[in-house]
C-alpha positions as CSV (number, residue, x, y, z in Angstrom):
1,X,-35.8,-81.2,-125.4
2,X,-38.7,-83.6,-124.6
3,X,-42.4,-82.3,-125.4
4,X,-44.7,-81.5,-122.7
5,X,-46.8,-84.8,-123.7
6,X,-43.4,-87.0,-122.8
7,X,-42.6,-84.9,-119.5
8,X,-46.2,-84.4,-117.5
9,X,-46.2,-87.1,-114.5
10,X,-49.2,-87.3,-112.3
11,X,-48.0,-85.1,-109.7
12,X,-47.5,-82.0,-112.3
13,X,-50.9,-83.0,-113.7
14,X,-51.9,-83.0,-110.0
15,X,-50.3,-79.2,-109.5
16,X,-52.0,-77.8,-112.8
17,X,-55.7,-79.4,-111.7
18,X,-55.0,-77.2,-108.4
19,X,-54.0,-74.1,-110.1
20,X,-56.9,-74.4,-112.4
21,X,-59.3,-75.1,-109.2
22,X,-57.6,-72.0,-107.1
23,X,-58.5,-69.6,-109.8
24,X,-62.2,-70.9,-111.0
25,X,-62.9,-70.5,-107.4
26,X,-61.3,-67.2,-107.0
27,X,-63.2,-66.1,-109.8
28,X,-66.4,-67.3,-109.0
29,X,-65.9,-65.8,-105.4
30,X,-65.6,-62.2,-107.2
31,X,-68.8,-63.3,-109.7
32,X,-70.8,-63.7,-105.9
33,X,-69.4,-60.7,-104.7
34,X,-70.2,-58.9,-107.9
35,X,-73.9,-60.4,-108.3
36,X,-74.7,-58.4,-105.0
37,X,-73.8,-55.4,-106.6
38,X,-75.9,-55.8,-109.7
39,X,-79.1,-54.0,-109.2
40,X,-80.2,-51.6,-112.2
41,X,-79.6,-52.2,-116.0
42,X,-76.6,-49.9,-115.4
43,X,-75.0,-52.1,-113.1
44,X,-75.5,-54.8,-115.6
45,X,-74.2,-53.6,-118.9
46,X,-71.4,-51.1,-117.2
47,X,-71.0,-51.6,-113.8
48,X,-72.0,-48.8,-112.4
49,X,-70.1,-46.5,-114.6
50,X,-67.5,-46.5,-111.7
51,X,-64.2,-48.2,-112.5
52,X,-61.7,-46.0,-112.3
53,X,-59.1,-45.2,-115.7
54,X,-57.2,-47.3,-114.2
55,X,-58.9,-50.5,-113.4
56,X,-60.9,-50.4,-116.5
57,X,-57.6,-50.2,-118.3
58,X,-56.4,-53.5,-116.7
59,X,-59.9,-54.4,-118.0
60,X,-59.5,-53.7,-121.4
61,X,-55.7,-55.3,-121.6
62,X,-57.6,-58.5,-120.0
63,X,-60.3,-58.7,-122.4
64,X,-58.0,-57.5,-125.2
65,X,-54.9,-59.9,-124.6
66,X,-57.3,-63.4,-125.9
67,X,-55.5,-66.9,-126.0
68,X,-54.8,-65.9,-129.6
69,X,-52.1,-63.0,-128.6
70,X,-50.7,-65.0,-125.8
71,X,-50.3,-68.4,-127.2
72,X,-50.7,-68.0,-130.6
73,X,-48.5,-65.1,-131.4
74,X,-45.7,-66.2,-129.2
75,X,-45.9,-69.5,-131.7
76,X,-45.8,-67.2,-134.5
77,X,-42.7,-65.6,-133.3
78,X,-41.0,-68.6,-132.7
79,X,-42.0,-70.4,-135.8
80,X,-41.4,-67.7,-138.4
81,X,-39.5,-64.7,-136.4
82,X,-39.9,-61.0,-137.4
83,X,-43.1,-61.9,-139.5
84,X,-44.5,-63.1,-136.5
85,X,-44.0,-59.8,-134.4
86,X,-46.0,-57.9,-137.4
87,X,-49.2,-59.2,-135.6
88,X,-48.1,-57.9,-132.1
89,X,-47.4,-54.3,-133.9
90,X,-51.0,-54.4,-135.6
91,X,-52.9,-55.0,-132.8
92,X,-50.6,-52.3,-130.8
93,X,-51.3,-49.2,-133.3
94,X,-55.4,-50.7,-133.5
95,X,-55.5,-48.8,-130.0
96,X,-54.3,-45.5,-131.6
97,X,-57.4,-45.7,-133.8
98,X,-59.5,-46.9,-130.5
99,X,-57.8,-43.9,-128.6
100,X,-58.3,-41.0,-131.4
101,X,-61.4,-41.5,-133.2
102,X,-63.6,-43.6,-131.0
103,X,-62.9,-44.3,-127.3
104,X,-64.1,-40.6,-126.0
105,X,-66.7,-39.6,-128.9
106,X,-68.2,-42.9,-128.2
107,X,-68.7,-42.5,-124.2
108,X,-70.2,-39.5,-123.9
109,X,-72.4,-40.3,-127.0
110,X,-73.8,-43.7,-125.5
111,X,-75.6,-45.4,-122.8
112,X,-74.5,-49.5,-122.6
113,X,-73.7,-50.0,-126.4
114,X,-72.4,-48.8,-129.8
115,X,-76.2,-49.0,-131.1
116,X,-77.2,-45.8,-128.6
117,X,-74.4,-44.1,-130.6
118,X,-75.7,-45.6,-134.2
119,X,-79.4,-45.0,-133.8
120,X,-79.2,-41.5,-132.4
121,X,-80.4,-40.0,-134.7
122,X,-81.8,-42.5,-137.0
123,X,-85.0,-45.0,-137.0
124,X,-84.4,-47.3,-134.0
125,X,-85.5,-50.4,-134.7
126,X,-83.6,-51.4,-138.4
127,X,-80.1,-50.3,-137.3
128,X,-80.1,-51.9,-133.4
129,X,-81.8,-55.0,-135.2
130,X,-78.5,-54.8,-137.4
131,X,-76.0,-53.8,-135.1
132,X,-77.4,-56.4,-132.8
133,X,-76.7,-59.0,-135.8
134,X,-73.5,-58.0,-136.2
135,X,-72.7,-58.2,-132.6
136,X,-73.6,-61.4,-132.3
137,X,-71.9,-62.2,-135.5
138,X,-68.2,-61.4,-134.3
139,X,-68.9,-62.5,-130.9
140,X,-69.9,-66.5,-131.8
141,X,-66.7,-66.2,-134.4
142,X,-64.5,-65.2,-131.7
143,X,-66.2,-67.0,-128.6
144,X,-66.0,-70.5,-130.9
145,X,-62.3,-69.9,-131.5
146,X,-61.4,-69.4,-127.7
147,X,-63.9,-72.2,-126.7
148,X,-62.5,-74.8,-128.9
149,X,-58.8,-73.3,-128.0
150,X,-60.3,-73.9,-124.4
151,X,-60.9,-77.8,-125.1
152,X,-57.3,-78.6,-126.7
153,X,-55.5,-76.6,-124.4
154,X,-57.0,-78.5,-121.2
155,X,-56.4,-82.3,-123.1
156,X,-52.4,-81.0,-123.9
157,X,-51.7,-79.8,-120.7
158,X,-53.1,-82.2,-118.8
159,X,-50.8,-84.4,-121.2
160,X,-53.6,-86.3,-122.3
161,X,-53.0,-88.2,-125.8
162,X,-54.7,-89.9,-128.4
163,X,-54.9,-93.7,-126.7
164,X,-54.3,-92.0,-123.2
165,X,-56.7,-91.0,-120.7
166,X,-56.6,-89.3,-117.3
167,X,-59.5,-89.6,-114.3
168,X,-60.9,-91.9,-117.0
169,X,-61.0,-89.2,-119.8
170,X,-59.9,-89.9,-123.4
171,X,-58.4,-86.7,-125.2
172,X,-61.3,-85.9,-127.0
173,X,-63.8,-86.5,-123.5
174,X,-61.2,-84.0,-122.1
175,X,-61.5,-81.3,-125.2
176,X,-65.1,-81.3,-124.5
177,X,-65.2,-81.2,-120.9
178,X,-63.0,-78.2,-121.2
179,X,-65.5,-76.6,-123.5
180,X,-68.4,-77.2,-121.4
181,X,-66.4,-76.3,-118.3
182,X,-65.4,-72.5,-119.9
183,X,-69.4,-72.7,-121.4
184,X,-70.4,-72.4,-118.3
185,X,-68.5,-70.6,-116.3
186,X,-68.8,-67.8,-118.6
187,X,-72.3,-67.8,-118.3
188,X,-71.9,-68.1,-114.5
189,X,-69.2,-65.2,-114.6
190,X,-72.2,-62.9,-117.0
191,X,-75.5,-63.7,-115.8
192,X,-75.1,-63.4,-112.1
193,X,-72.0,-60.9,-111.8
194,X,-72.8,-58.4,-114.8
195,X,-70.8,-56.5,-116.0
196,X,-68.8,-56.0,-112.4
197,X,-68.1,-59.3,-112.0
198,X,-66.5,-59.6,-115.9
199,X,-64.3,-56.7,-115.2
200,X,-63.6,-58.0,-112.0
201,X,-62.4,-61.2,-113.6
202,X,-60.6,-59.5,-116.8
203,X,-58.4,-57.2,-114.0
204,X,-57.2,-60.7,-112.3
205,X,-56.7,-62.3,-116.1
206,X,-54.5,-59.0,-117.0
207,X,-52.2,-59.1,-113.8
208,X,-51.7,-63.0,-113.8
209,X,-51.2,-62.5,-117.8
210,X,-48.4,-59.6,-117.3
211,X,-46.5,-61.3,-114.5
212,X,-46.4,-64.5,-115.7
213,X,-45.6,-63.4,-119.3
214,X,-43.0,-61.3,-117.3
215,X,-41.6,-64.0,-115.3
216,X,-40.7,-66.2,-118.0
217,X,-39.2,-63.1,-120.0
218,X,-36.4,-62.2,-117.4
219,X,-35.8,-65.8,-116.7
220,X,-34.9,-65.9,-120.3
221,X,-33.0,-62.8,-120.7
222,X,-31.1,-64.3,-118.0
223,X,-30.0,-67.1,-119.0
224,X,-28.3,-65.1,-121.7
225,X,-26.9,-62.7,-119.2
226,X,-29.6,-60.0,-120.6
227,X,-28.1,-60.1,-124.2
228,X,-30.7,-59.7,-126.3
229,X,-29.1,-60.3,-129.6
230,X,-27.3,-63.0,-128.0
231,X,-30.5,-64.3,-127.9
232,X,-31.8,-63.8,-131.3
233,X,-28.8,-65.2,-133.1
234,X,-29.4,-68.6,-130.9
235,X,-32.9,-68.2,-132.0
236,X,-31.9,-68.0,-135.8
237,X,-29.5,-70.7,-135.2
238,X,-32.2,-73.2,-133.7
239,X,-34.6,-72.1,-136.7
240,X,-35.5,-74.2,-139.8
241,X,-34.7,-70.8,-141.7
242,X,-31.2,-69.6,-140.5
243,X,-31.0,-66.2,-141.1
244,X,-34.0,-65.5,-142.8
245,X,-35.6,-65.9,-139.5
246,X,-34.7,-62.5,-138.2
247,X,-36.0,-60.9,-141.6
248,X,-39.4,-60.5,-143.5
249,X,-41.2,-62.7,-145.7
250,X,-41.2,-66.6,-143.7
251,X,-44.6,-66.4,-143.3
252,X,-46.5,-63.7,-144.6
253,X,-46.0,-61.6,-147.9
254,X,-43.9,-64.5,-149.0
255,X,-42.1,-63.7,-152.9
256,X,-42.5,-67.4,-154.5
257,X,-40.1,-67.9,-157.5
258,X,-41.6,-67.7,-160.8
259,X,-44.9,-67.5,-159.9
260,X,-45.5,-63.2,-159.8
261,X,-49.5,-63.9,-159.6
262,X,-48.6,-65.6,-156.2
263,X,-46.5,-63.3,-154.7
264,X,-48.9,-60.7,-155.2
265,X,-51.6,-62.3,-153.6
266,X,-48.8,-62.8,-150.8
267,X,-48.3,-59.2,-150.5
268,X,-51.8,-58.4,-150.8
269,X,-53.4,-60.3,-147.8
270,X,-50.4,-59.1,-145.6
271,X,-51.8,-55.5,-146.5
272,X,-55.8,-57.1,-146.2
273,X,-55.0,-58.8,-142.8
274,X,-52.7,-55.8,-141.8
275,X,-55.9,-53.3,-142.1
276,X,-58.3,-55.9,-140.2
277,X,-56.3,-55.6,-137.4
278,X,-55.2,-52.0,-137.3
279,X,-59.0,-50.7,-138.0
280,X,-61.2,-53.8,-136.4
281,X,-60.1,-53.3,-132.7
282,X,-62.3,-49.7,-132.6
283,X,-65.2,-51.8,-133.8
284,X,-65.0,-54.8,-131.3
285,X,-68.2,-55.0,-129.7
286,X,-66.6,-56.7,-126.5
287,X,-64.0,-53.5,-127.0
288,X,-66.5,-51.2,-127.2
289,X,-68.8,-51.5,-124.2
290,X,-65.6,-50.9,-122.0
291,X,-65.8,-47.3,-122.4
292,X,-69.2,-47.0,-120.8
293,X,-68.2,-48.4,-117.8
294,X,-66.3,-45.3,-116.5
295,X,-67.9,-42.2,-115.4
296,X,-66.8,-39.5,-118.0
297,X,-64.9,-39.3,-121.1
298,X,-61.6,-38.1,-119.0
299,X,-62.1,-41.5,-117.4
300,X,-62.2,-43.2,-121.0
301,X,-59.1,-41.4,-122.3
302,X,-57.2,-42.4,-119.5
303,X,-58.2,-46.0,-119.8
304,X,-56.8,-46.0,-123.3
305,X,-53.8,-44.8,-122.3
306,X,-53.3,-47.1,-119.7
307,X,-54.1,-50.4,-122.2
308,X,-51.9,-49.1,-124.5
309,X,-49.3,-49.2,-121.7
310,X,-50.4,-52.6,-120.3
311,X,-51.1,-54.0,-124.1
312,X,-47.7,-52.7,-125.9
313,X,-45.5,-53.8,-122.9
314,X,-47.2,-57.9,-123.2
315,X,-46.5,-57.6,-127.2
316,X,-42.9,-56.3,-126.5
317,X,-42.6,-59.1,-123.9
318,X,-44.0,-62.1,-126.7
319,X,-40.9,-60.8,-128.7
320,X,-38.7,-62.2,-125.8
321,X,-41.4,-65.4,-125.6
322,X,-41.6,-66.2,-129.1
323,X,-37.3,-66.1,-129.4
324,X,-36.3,-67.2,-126.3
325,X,-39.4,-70.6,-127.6
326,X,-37.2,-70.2,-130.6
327,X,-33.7,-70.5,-128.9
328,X,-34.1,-72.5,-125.6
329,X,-37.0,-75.4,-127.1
330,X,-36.2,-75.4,-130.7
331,X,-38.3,-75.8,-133.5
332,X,-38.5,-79.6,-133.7
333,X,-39.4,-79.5,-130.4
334,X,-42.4,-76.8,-130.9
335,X,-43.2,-78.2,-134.0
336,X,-43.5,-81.9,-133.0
337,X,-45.9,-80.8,-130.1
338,X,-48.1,-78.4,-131.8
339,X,-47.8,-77.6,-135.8
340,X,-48.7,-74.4,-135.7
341,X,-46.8,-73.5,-132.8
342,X,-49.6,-73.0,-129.8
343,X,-47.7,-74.6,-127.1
344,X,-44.4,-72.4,-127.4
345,X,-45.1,-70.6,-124.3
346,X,-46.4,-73.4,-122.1
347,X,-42.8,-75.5,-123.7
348,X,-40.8,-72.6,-122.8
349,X,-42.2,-71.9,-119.3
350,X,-41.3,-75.8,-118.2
351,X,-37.8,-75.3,-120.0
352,X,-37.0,-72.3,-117.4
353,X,-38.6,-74.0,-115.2
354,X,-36.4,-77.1,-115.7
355,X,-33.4,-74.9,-116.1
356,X,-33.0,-73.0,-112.7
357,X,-34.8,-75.6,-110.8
358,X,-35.0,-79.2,-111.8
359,X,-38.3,-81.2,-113.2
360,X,-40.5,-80.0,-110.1
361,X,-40.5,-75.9,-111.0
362,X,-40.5,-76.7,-114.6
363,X,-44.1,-78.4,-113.3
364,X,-45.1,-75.5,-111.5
365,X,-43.9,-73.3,-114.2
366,X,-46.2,-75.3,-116.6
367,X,-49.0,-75.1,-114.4
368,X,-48.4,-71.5,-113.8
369,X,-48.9,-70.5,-117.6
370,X,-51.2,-73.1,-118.3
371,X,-53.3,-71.4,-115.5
372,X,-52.7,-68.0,-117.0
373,X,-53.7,-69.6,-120.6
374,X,-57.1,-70.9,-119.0
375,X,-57.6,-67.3,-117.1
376,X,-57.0,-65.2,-120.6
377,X,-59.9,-67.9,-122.0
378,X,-62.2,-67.2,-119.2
379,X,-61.7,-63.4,-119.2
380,X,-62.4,-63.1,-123.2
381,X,-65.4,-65.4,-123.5
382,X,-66.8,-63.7,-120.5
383,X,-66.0,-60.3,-122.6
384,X,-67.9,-61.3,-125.7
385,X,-70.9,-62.7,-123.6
386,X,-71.7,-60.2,-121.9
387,X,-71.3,-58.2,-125.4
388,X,-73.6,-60.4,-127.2
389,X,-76.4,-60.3,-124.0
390,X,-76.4,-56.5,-123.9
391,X,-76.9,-56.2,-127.0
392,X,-79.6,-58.9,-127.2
393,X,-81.3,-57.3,-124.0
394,X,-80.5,-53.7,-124.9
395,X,-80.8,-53.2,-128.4
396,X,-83.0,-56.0,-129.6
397,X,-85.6,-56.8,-126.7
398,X,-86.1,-53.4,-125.3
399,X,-85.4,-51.1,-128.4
400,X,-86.6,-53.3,-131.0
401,X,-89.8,-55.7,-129.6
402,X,-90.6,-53.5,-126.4
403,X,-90.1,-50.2,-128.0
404,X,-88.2,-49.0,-125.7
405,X,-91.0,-49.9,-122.9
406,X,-89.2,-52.7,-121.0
407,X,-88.3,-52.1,-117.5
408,X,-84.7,-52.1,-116.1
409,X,-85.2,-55.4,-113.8
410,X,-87.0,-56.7,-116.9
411,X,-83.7,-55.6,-119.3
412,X,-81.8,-57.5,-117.1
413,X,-83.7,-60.6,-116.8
414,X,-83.6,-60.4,-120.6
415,X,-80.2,-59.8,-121.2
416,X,-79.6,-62.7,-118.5
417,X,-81.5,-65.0,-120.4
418,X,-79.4,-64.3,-123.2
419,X,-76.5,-65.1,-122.0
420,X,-77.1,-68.5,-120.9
421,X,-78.2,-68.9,-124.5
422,X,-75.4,-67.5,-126.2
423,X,-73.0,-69.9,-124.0
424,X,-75.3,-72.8,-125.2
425,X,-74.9,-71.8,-128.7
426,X,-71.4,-71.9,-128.1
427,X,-71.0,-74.9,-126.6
428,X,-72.8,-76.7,-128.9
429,X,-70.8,-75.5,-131.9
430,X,-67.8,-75.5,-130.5
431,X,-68.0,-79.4,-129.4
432,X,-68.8,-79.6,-133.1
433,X,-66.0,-77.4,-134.6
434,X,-63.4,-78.8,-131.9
435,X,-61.3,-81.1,-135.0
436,X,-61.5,-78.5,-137.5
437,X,-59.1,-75.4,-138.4
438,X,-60.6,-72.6,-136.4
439,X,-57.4,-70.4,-136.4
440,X,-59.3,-67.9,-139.1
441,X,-61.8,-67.1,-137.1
442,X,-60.3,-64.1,-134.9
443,X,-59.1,-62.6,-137.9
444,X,-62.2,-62.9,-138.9
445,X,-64.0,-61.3,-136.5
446,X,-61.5,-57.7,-136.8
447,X,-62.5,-58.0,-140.2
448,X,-66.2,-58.1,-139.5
449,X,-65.7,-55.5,-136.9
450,X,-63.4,-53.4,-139.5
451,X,-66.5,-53.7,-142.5
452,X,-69.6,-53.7,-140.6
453,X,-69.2,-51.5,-137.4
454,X,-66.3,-49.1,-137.8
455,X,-67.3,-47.1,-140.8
456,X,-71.3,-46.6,-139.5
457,X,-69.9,-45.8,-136.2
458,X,-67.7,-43.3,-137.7
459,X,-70.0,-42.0,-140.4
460,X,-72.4,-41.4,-137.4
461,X,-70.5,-39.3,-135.2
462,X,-68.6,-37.2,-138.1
463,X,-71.0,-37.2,-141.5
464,X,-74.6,-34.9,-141.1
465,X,-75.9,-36.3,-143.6
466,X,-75.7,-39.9,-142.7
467,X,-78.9,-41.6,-141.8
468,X,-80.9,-45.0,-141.5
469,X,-80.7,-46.6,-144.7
470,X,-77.2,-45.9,-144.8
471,X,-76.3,-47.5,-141.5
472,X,-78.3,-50.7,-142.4
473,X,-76.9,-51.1,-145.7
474,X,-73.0,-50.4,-144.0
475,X,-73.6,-53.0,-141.2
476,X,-74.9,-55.6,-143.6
477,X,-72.9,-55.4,-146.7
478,X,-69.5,-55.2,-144.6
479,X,-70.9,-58.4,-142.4
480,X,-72.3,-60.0,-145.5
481,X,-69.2,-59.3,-147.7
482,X,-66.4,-60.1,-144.7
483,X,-68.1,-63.5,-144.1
484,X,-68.6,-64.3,-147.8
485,X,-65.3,-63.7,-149.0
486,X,-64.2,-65.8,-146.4
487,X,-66.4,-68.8,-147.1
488,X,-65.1,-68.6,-150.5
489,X,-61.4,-68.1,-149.6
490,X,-58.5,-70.5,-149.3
491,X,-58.7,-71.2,-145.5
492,X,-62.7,-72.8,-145.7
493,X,-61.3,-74.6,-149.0
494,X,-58.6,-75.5,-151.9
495,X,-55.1,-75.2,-149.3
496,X,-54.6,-78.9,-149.2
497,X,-52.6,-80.8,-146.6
498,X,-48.9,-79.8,-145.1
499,X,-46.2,-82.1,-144.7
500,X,-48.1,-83.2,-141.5
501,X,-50.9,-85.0,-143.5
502,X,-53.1,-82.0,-141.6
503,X,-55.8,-80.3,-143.5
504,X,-54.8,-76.2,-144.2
505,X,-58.4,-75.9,-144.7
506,X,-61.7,-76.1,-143.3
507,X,-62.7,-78.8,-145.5
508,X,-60.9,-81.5,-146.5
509,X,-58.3,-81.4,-149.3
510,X,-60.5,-82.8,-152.3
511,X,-62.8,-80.2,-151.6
512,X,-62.4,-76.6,-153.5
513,X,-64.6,-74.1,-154.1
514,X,-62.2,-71.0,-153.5
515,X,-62.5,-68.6,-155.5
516,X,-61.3,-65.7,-153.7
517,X,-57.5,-65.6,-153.5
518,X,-57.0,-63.7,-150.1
519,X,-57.0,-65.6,-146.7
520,X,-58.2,-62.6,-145.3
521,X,-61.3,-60.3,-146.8
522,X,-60.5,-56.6,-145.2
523,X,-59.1,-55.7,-148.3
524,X,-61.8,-55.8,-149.9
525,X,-65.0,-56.0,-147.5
526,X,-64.0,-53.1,-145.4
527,X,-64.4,-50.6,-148.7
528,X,-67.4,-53.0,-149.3
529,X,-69.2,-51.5,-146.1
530,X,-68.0,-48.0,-146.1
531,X,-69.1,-47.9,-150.0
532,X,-72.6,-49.1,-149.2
533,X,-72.8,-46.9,-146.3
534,X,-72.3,-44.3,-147.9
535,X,-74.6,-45.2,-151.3
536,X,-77.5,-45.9,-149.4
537,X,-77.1,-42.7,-147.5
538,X,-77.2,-41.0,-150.5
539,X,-80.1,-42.9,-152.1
540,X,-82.2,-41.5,-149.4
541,X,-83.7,-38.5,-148.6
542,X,-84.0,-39.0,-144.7
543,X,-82.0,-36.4,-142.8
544,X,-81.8,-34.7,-139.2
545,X,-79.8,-32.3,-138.6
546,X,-80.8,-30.7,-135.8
547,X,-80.3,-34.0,-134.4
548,X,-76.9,-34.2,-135.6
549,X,-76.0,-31.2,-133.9
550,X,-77.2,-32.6,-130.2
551,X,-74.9,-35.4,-131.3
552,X,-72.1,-33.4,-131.7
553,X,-72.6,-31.6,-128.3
554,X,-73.0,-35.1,-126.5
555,X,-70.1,-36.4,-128.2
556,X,-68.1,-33.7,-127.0
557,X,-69.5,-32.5,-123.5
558,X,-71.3,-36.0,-122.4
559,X,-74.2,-34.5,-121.9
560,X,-77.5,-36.1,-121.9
561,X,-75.5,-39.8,-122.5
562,X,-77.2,-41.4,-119.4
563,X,-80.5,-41.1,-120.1
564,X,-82.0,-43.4,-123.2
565,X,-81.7,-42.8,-126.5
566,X,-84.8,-43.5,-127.9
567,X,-87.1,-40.9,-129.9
């Protein structure tokens, strides 16, 4: 099979370039259409509060379902089989923690974001100063990661290669221009559509995301008249692992022979990364703000129910992706385009493509999922800024340096402003970061979200004696911990090089100053943030609980969330 690189002529160039100009205009059609909409600070930060359950569970599945799930999972699957469907199953269940503990509580106890819900009843200013750091913490992880996803993705599927260039662009002009390019349309998308306009944009990204991932997944099945264990033996077969590839242990929780310290660390950061996943989703800020954009906490119920829908059927759908990459491309194929396995999807589209209708709709096919790749970018960078500016104009400006005095039309000015600064930031550091191993940094942002956010949020709604100090210890030491342990951890330095000659590291292979076994920290941070919460709740005497009980009766009737939360 012949990788895309070797296959893309001008005209399917030509057709992907159209496909990607279709939906950026599209999109920026619904950002003008939204921007006239966008009147008050509640139109900003939540639309209005009136998407229904089911358009903000489109929403959700959009912002959910990053490049990361669609492309990088389905390379997973293919690369290393059943382990690779263990990260389609964690992020799954996440949503059952979202659904139970979080999603209602959380909208009737808040206004715009998970600060209102924090801070109740607590000082103001320390814990929306730290809940605002931590926001913008997981947000610049995860917006880098899709940014600098953004730039590669544009060079390969343009076919652009090192020594090749296309409309005069070299592949590294091309990775940037695609970073600038999503920079700014995100901050298009943010500061003049709001929060309408992101959701607007997220519903489009789901439904291009489900049928496309849907297309390619009965073309597929049919080629194996619908026989899906017909297709996971050829899948096996066209493996580097045989029949290991259908069982556990390929790539994570691997048992290496004669070495029991090893496999143990193995087993241990399949358990660390498995609880990152499962218990960061309820404390994604992007995540988060979708429940206040519906009018009760019926509304936000039903929203989760319907992602879970929308979400479980795309990860049952990458099981088809990934083995059908597996079976119809091969892992040579996969391999010798992408190493780690990014471009299965895009490689499999153009196969069907090629398969039921010659070169030209295994181009459109291409184009068609490259397109869908670029819209899942778009939607979850447009997610996390608007996360990041809320929080910024919301919790920081308004709450924190005005006091709560700001006006709505100044909020939003504000939280404007901010977004065209976080997109700058982003830019800039992801144009910088766009040769080095970024893959960590998702996982690294659940496990942020899992140590710093979850427990406070939690420990606020449930625990009367919880109170400021606690909070700002909880947010700090699980952000401070998370991020540490991975600075000091095997993927920033000490992994070496693969087979390849490419670094497994941040830093190059003669660097090493790991310390910390585990690739990923929730293991260790997450128990880091809940244990501080709860010591420096205890190692203070502040406590309200008279204000705990109007929490409780918010958190279960809704009443009294739309107006501020300041006292």
């Amino acid at each position: 099979m012949n990788v895309i690189a070797q296959d893309t002529t001008n005209q399917e160039r030509l057709i992907t370039v159209i496909l990607f100009a279709v939906l950026i205009a599209v999109t920026l059609g619904v950002t003008v259409w939204a921007s006239r909409q966008t009147k008050s600070a509640t139109d900003f930060h939540s639309g209005g509060r009136g998407f229904t359950g089911i358009q903000n569970g489109f929403a959700i599945g959009g912002d959910y379902m990053s490049a990361a799930s669609f492309l990088g999972i389905a390379g997973t699957i293919a690369l290393f089989g059943y382990d690779g469907f263990l990260y389609s199953i964690g992020f799954l269940v996440a949503w059952l923690v979202a659904l139970l503990l979080v999603a209602e509580l959380l909208r009737n106890s808040g206004r715009f974001t998970m600060a209102d819900v924090v801070s109740y009843r607590m000082r103001q200013r320390p814990v929306r100063t730290a809940a605002s750091v931590s926001t913008l913490t997981v947000s610049i992880f995860y917006l880098l990661a899709q940014m600098v996803g953004a730039g590669a993705l544009v060079a390969l599927l343009l076919g652009i290669e090192e020594g090749e260039t296309y409309l005069g662009m070299s592949a590294d002009v091309a990775k940037i221009v695609g970073i600038v390019v999503v920079g700014i349309l995100m901050v298009t998308y943010v500061s003049f559509g709001g929060m309408t306009g992101t959701t607007w944009v997220q519903i489009i990204k789901a439904v291009m995301l489900m049928g496309g991932a849907l297309l390619v997944s009965l073309l597929v099945l049919s080629m194996y008249d619908f026989n899906f264990g017909s297709l996971m033996n050829d899948a096996a077969a066209s493996s580097a692992a045989g029949d290991a590839f259908l069982e556990p242990g390929q790539r994570y929780g691997v048992e290496v022979a004669g070495d029991a310290w090893q496999t143990m660390v193995n087993k241990l950061d399949l358990i660390s990364l498995g609880l990152a996943l499962v218990l960061g989703t309820a404390g994604l800020p992007h995540i988060l703000i979708r429940f206040y954009t519906v009018p009760d906490s019926k509304t936000a119920r039903k929203s989760v129910n319907w992602a879970i829908g929308i979400i479980g059927t795309f990860y049952l759908l990458t099981l088809i992706l990934g083995f059908g990459a597996a079976a119809v491309v091969g892992h040579e194929a996969i391999t010798e385009q992408n190493t780690a396995g990014n471009t299965a999807a895009p490689q499999l589209a153009q196969a069907v493509g090629d398969h039921f209708g010659g070169d030209f709709w295994g181009a459109v096919m291409l184009a068609f999922i490259a397109a869908v790749a670029f819209a899942t970018i778009l939607s979850t960078v447009a997610g996390l800024t608007i996360a990041s500016s809320s929080s910024l104009a919301h919790d920081f400006y308004n709450s924190v340096l005005r006091k709560g005095q700001a006006s709505e039309q100044e909020e939003v000015r504000v939280a404007r402003f901010a977004a065209i600064g976080v997109g700058a930031i982003s830019i800039v550091l992801a144009v910088f970061a766009q040769n080095l191993n970024v893959a960590f940094l998702v996982a690294l942002a659940f496990a942020i979200a899992a140590s710093a956010n979850l427990p406070t949020i939690l420990l606020s709604l449930f625990w009367k004696r919880f109170n400021t100090r606690g909070a700002v210890w909880g947010i700090y030491a699980g952000l401070i911990s998370s991020v540490g342990l991975v600075f000091f951890s095997p993927v920033v330095s000490g992994k070496g090089v693969d087979a390849a000659g490419n670094n497994l590291s941040l830093f190059p292979e003669n660097v090493d100053f790991s310390w910390f076994p585990l690739e990923n920290p929730g293991l260790v941070s997450i128990p880091v943030g809940l244990l501080f919460a709860i010591i420096g709740t205890l190692s203070s005497n502040e406590s309200d609980p008279q204000r705990f009980a109007k929490l409780q009766v918010r958190a279960l009737t809704g009443a009294g969330a739309e107006r501020a939360t300041t006292h």
